[in-house]
N, C-alpha and C positions, 0 to 999 in steps of 0.2 A: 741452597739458600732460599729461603721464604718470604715475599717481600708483599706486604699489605697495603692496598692506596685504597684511602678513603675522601670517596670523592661524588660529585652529584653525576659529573659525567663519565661513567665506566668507557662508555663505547667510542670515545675520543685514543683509549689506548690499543683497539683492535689490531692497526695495521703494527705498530710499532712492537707488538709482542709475535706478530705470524712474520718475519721478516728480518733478516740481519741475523748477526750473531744473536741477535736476544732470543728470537724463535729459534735458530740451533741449542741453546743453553736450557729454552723449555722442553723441547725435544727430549736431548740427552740428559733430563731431569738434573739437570746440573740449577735448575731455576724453577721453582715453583711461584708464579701470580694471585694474587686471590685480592676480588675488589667486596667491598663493604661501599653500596648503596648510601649516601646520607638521605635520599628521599626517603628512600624506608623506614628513615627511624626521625622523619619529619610529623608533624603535630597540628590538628584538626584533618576537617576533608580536600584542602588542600595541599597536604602532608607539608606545610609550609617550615623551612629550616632556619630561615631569619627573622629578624624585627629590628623597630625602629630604636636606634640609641639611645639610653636616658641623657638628656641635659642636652637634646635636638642634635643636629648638625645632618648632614645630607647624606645621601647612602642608608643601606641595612649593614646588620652585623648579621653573622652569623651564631646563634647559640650555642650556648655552653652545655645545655644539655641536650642537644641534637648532638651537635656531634661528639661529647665525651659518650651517648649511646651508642653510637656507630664504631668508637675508638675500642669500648669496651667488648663489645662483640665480635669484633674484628678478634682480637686479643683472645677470645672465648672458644673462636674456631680454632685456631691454630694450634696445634702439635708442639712448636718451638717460641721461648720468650720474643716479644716485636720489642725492638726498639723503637719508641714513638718522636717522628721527627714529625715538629709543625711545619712546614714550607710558606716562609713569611720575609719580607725585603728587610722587617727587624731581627732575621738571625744570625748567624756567625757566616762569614763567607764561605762560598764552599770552593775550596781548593784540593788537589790532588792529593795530600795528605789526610784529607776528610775520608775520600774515599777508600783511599785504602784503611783510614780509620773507621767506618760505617763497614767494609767488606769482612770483619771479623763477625761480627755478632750474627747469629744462626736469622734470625729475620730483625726487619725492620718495617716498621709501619707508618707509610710517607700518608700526612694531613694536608690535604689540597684544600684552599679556600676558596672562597667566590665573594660577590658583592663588594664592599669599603674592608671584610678584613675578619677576624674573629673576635667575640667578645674575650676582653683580658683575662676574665678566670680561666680561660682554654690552657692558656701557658701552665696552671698550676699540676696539667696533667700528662702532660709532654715529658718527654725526657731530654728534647733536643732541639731547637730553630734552626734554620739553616739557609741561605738567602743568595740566589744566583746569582746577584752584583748590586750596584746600587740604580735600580731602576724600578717600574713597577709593573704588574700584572694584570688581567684581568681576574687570573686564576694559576692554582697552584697546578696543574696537570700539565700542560709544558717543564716547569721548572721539576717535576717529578721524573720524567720521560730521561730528561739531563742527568740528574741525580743517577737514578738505573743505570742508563749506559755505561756511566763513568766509574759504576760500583761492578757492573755485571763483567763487564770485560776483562777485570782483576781476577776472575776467579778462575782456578787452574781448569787447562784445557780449550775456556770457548773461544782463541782467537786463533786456535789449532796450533801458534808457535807462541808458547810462553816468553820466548825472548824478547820478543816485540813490543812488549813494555817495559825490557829492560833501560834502554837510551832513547827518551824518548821526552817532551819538554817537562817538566817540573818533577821528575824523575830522580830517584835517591843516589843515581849513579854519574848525573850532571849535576848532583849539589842543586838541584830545584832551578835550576836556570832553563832559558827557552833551548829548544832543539835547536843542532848546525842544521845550514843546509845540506840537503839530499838530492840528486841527480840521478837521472837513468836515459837509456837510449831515445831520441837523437843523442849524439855527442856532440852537433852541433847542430842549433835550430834558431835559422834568422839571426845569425850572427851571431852568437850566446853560444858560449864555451863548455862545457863540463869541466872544474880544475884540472890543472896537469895532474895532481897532487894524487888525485880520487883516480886514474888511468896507471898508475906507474909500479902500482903490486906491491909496494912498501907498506906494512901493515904500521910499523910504528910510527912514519910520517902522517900518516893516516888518519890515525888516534889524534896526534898531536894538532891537528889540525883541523880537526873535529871541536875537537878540546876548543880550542884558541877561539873557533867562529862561534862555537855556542857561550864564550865567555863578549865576547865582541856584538853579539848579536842582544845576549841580555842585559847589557848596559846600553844598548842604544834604542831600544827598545821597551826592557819592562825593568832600569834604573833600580828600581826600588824592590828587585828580586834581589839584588846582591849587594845592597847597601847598609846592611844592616849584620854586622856579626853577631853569631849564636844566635840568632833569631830564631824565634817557634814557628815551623814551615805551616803548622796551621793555619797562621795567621798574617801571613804573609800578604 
């Protein structure tokens, strides 16, 4: 997979690409990075990327044709089609379903903002928005970082056991509900038990009780995962 971020700040992604599974997945070219500078395709001698809004208000925006320059070229190196996601608090949520929805396409090409945001024509070039929750940013290169992870670790091989995202919270195998609890050694620590349930070698007790906590746990918790029949998990 090929993944394109277009951003002012390349070198905020250094450690996060040489380290973790991500740097294993670059490694075993299971992941290929490639950054597109927007200063470089910034304008006069202070290769400046923004300006001031028409019809006033505070902040800079960023231009539309700075960065569709940066988008387009980005687009130009590449070997395989990007899909162009803008990373903006106005796009569609991003949930586990996204990801595995984003993890098909051969690359994709994450738009980090900066400043108050992007000038509106940016949108008419995108194929995609996509929005970490409802809060705000200084900048899209965090909310990228997230995106990556969440997309990179889907991909066969980099977490060494592909089962590990089998059952696991908003998971197609829990019905998108949160994970049961998990325990491991002490069996007992400061008075805190491990279930009898999880010690007793019953595999189908096991299940079912798995099953029951992670149904127990997404209703008292995130309600509004299993509230809704036939709902689109996208949009969850």
């Amino acid at each position: 997979m090929r993944i394109g971020i277009v951003t002012l700040f390349p070198d905020l992604f250094e450690p996060f690409l040489r380290l973790g599974f991500v740097g294993k997945a670059i490694t075993q070219g299971q992941l290929e990075v490639c950054f597109e500078n927007l200063r470089d395709h910034g304008l006069g001698v202070h290769k400046s990327v923004d300006d001031t809004p028409y019809g006033g208000g505070s902040g800079m925006l960023m231009r539309v044709d700075c960065v569709l320059a940066a988008v387009e070229s980005a687009q130009a190196k590449s070997p395989v089609p990007l899909r162009r996601v803008l990373l903006t608090p106005q796009g569609r949520p991003f949930r586990q379903p996204v990801a595995h929805e984003l993890v098909q396409h051969p690359g994709l090409l994450l738009v980090c903002g900066r400043y108050e945001g992007f000038d509106e024509r940016t949108r008419q070039f995108v194929d995609d928005e996509i929005s970490l929750g409802d809060f705000v940013m200084t900048g899209g290169e965090v909310a990228a970082m997230a995106l990556m992870e969440a997309c990179i670790r889907l991909l066969p091989g980099v977490l060494g056991n592909d089962a590990s995202i089998d059952e696991e919270s908003f998971s197609e195998s829990l019905e998108g509900m949160l994970e049961y609890p998990q325990y491991t050694r002490p069996a007992v620590f400061r008075g805190l038990e491990v279930p009898d349930v999880l010690k007793g070698g019953d595999h189908a007790k096991v299940a079912s009780w798995r099953r029951q906590q992670a149904r127990e746990r997404t209703h008292a918790r995130r309600p509004e995962l299993v509230s809704a029949p036939n709902r689109d998990p996208s949009r969850r």
